[in-house]
N, C-alpha and C positions, 0 to 999 in steps of 0.2 A: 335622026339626029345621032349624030357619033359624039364620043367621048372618050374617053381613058381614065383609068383609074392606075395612078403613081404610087409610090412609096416615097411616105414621107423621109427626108434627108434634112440634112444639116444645109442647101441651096433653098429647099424649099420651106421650111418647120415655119421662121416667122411668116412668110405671107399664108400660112395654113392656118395658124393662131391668129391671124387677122382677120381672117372671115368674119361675118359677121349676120347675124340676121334681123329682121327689121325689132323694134324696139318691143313690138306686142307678141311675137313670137319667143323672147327673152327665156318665156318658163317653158318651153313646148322642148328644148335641148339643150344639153350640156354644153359649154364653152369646148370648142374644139381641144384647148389645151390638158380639160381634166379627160377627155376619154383619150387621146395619146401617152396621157401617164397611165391612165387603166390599161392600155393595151401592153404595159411597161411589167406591171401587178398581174396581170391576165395574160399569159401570152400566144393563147389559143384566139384570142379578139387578135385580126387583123385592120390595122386603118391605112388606107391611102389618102390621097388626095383627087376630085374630079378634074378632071381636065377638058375643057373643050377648043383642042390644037393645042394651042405652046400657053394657053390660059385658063390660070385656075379658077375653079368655080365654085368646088364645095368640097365635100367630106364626108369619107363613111364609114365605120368600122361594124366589122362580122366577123363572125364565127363562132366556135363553139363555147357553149356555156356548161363549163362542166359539174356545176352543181348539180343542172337537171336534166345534161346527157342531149340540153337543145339547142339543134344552130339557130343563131340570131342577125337579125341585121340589127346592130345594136344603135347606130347612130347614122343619121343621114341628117345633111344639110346645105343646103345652097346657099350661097351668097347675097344678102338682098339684090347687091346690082343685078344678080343673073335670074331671078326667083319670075317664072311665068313663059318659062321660052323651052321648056319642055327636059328640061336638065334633072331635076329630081326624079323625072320619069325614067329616063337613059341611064340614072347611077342606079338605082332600083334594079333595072332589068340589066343590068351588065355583072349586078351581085350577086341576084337567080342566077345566071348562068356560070359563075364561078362556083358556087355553091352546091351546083347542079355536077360539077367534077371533081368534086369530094367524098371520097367513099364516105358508105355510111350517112349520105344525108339526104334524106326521104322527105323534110319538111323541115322550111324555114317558118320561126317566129318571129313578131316584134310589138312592140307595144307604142300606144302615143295618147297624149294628154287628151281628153275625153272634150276639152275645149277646142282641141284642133282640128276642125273638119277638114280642113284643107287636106294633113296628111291622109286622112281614113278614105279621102274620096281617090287620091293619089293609089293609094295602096291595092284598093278595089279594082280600080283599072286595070294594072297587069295580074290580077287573080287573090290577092289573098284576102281572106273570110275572118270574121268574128268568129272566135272561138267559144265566146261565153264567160271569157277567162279574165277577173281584174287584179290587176298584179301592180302593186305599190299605187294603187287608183289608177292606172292606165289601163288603156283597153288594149287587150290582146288579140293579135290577127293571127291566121296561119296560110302559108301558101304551101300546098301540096305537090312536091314534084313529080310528077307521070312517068313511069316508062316505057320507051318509046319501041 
């Protein structure tokens, strides 16, 4: 599955705040709109938008978190329309490997609501591990980058 990850613009911003995800996922992420103003407060947090071809799908922002010196994949989300067709998988792994051409970055963190199996099962698949770590009640994973 291919994908692209945009920079949000002023063509694309509303259909990005539009996204949306289904009604029980509501507490699992933030409304696309407040982590764009975080990355505004934050400016080490980058967010794009997904893309699969000329059609947006979802949204993710990463980088560094410099209170504690760790990169984050801070936000991921797909779209309900898009949600089961292998698209959360593809933004995941196209953010490792951004990630992965960052000096200085050894190991991606991220955290998710302890009711959301989905993402933990998601996360596990391309490698990252329980840390042991609960941070604001979420559960903390870490994927460890190799080199090669």
């Amino acid at each position: 599955m291919e994908i692209t990850l945009r920079e949000i613009t002023t063509e694309n911003f509303k259909e990005c705040v539009n996204l949306t995800v289904t009604e029980s996922q509501k507490n699992f992420v933030a409304p696309n709109v407040y982590s764009i103003a975080q990355s505004k407060i934050y400016p080490t947090n980058n967010t794009f938008a997904v893309y699969s071809g000329d059609e947006m799908v979802g949204f993710v922002m990463f980088g560094l978190d410099t209170d504690d010196n760790r990169f984050y994949l801070g936000r991921l989300m797909i779209d309900e329309k898009h949600q089961g067709r292998g698209f959360g998988r593809a933004a995941t792994l196209e953010v490792i490997e951004r990630l992965k051409q960052t000096e200085d970055c050894t190991e991606i963190y991220l955290s998710f609501v302890p009711e959301n199996e989905n993402a933990e099962k998601l996360y596990k698949s391309v490698g990252f591990e329980r840390t042991g770590e609960i941070s604001d009640g979420e559960i903390v994973m870490r994927f460890v980058i190799k080199n090669n």
